[in-house]
C-alpha positions as CSV (number, residue, x, y, z in Angstrom):
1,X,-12.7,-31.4,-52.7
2,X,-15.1,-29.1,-51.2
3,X,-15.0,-27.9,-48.0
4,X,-18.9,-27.2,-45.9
5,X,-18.7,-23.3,-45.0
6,X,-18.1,-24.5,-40.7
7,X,-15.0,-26.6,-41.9
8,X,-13.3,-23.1,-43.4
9,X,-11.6,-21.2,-40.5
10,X,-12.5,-17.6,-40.5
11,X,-9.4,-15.3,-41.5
12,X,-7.2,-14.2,-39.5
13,X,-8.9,-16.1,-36.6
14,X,-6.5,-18.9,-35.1
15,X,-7.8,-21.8,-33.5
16,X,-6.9,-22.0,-29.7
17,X,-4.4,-23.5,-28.4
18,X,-4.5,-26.9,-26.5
19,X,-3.0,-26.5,-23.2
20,X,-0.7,-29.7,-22.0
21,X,-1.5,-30.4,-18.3
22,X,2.0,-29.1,-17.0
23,X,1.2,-25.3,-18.2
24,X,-3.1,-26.2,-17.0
25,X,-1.3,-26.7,-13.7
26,X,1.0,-24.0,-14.0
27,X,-1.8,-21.1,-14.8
28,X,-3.4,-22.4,-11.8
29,X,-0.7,-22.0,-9.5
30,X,0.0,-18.3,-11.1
31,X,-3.9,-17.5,-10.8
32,X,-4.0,-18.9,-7.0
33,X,-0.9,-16.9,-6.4
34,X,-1.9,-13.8,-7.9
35,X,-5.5,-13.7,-5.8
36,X,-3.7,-14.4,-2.6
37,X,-1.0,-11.6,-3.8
38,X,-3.9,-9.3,-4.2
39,X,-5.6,-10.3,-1.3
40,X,-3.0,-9.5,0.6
41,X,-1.9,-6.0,-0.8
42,X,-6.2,-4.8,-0.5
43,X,-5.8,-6.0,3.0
44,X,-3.0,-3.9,3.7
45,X,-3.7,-1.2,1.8
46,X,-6.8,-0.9,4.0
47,X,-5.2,-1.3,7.1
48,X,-3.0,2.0,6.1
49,X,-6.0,3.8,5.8
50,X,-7.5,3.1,8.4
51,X,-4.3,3.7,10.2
52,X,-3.7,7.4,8.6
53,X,-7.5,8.0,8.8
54,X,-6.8,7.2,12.8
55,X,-3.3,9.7,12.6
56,X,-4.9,12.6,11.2
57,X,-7.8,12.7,14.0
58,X,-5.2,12.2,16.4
59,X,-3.2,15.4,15.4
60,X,-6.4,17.3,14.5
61,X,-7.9,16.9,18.3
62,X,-4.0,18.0,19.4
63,X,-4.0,20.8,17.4
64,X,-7.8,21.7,18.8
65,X,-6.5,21.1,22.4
66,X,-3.0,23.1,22.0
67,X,-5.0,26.2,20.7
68,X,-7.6,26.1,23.4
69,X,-4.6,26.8,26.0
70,X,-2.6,29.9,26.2
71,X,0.8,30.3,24.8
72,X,3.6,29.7,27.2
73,X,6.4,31.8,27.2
74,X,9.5,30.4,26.2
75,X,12.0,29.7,29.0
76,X,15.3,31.6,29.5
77,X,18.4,30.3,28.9
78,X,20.3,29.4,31.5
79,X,24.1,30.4,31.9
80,X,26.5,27.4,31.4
81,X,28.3,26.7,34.3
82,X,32.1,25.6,33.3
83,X,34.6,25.1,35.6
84,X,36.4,28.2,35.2
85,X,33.5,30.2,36.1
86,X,32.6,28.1,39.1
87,X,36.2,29.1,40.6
88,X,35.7,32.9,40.9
């Protein structure tokens, strides 16, 4: 019997696989699941940005502000008072 050259399957090629309707349903799920999961995590990961962006302004106008006024000296230590100190 001779097979028609589109009956031969091409080496090393394998037909795909028919998928029952319990995994169909279950690369579904994993597909919805994994676009809400990365949804999620570019959402967030923006929101830190934006947030650090924010932060590093922040301190940046501090630091301007803090150099634009003098230096203070520091203060002096005060002596402890104890009680046998406060006696004499």
């Amino acid at each position: 019997m001779k097979h028609s050259p589109k009956q031969l399957p091409e080496v090393g090629v394998r037909p795909k696989r028919v998928l029952s309707p319990s995994e169909q349903k279950s690369l579904a799920t994993t597909a919805a699941a994994s676009a809400i999961i990365n949804d999620e995590t570019a959402k967030w990961e923006s929101k830190t940005a934006r947030l650090k962006a924010l932060r590093l302004a922040k301190e940046a106008e501090e630091e301007a502000e803090n150099a634009l006024k003098p230096a203070k000296k520091p203060a002096r230590a005060k002596a402890k008072v104890t009680l046998a100190t406060k006696g004499k």
